[in-house]
C-alpha positions in Angstrom: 33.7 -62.7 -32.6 35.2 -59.9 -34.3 33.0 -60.3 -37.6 29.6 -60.3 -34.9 30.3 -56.3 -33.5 31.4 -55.1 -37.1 27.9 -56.4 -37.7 26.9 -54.1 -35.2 28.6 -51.0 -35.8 27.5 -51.6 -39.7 23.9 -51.9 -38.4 23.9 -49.7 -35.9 26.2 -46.5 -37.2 25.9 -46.9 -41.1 23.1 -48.8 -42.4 20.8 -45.5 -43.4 23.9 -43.5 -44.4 26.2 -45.4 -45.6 30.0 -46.1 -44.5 32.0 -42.7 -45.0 28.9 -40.5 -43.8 28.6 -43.0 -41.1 32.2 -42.7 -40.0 31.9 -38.9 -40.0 29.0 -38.9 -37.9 29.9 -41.4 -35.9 33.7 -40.0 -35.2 32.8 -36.1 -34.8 28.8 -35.0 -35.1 26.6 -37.2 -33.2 27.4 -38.4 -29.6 25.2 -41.1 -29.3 27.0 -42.8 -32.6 30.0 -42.1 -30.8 29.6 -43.6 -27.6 27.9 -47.0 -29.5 31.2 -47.5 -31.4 33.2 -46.8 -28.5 31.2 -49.6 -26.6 31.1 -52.5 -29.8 35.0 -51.7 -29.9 35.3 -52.4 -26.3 33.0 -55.2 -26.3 35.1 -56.8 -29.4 38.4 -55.8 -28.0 37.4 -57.3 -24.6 36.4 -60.4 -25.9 40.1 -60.6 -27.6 41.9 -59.9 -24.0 43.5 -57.0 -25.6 45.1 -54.1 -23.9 43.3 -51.6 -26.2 40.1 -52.4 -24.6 41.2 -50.1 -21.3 41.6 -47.4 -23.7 38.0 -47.0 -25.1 36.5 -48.2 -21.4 38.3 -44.7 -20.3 37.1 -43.1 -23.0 33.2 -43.9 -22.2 33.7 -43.0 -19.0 35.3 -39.9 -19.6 33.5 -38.5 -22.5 30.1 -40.1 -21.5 30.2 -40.9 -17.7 29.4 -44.7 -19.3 30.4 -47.5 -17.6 29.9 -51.3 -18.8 31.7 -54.1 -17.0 34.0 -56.8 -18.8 31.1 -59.2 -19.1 28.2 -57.4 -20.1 26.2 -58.5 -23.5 24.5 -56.2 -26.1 22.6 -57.1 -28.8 22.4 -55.5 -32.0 20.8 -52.3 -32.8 21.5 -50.2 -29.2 19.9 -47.1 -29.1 21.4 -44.4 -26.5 19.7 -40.8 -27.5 21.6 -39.2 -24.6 24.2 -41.2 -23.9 25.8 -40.1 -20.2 25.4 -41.7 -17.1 24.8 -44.7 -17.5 26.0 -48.2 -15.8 26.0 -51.3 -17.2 26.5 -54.0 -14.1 29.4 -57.1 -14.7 27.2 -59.7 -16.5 24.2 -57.9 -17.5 22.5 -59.3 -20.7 20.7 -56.6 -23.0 18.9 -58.1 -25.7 18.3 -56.6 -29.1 17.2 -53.2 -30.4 17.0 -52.1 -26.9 16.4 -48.2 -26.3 18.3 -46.6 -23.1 18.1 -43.2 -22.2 20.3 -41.1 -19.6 21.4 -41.8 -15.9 20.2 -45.6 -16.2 21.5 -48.1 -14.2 21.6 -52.0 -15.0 23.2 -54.1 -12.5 23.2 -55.9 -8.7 22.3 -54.4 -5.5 24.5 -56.7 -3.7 27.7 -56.1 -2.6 30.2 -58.0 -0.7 30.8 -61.7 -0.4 27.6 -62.7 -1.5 26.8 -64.2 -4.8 25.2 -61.1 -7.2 23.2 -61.9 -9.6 22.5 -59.5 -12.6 19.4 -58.2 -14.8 18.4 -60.2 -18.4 16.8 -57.1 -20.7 14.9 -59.3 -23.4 14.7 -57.7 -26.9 13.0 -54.0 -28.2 12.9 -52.6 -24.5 13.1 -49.3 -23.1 14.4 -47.7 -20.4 13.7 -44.2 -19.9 15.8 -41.9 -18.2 16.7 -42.4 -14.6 15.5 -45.7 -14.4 17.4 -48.6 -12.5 16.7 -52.3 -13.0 19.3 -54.1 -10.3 19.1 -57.9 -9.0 18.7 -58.7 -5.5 19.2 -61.8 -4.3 17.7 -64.1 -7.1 17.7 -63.8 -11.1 16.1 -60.6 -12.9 14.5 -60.6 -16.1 12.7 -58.0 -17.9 10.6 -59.5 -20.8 10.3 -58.7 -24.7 9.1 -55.3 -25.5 8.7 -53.8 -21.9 9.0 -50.3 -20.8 10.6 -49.4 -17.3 9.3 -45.8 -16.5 11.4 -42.3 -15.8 12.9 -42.7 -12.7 11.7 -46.2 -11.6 14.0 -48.5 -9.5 12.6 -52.4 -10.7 13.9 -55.1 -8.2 11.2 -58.2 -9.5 11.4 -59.8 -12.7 8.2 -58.6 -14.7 6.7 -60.6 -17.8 6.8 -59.8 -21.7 5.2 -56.4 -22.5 4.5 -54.6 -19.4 4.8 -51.2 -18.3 6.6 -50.6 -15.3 6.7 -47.1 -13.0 7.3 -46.3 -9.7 9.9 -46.7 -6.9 9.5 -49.9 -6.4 8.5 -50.0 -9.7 5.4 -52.1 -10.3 3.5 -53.1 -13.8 0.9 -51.0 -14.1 -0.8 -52.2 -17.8 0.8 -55.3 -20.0 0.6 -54.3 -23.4 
């Protein structure tokens, strides 16, 4: 497990700079390197059952206002320009080279005793800011390549490349 978010962080963090230029951006210039090392350190350190993965879950949620639950999957290549507010739920599943922007929300809108069930984001999908994808009562997936709008609350699953806006959000064009 360990050798899969190094991956990550190489890809993600280093790959057009190399290592040392990547390590300096990523520990003290750029904020959005930052907060994607603190969450593939988590992730990995999570995955481990190690104590140290309390430490960076504070830090996200300190520095960032980030929070992801112990279960969530990422795939690799996680983009987060602005990287503050945003929630991912307990099991979400974020596919690869995904693009999330601030104040998004990812998770279940039910709480209580009932089973929750939480959002699928398939690969290269964005998520502008103030968007909210959350499961109701049944599975959610959000196919390959789709866009959820600024400030759109999605409840339904909707298919591979669609465009989704509104509140309830609804596709408006399938690419």
């Amino acid at each position: 497990m360990k050798d899969k978010y190094i991956e990550y962080i190489k890809y993600e963090c280093f790959s057009d700079v190399g290592v040392i230029k990547g390590l300096v951006r990523a520990f003290f210039v750029n904020g959005m390197y930052n907060a994607i090392m603190y969450i593939r350190l988590y992730q990995m350190l999570t995955e481990k059952n190690s104590f140290l993965a309390i430490h960076f879950k504070n830090l996200l949620v300190k520095k960032y206002g980030i929070f992801i639950g112990k279960k969530t999957k990422i795939g690799k290549g996680l983009i987060l320009p602005h990287p503050s507010s945003i929630v991912f739920g307990q099991d979400v599943v974020i596919g690869e080279n995904a693009l999330i922007f601030q104040n998004v929300t990812i998770g279940s809108k039910i709480v209580g005793g009932r089973t929750a069930f939480y959002p699928q984001i398939g690969d290269n999908c964005i998520l502008c800011c103030g968007s909210c994808v959350l499961a109701n009562e049944k599975e959610l997936q959000v196919g390959n390549n789709s866009v959820i709008g600024a400030n759109s609350i999605l409840f339904e699953s909707v298919g591979d490349n669609s465009i989704c806006v509104g509140s309830p959000a609804k596709v408006v064009k399938q690419k």
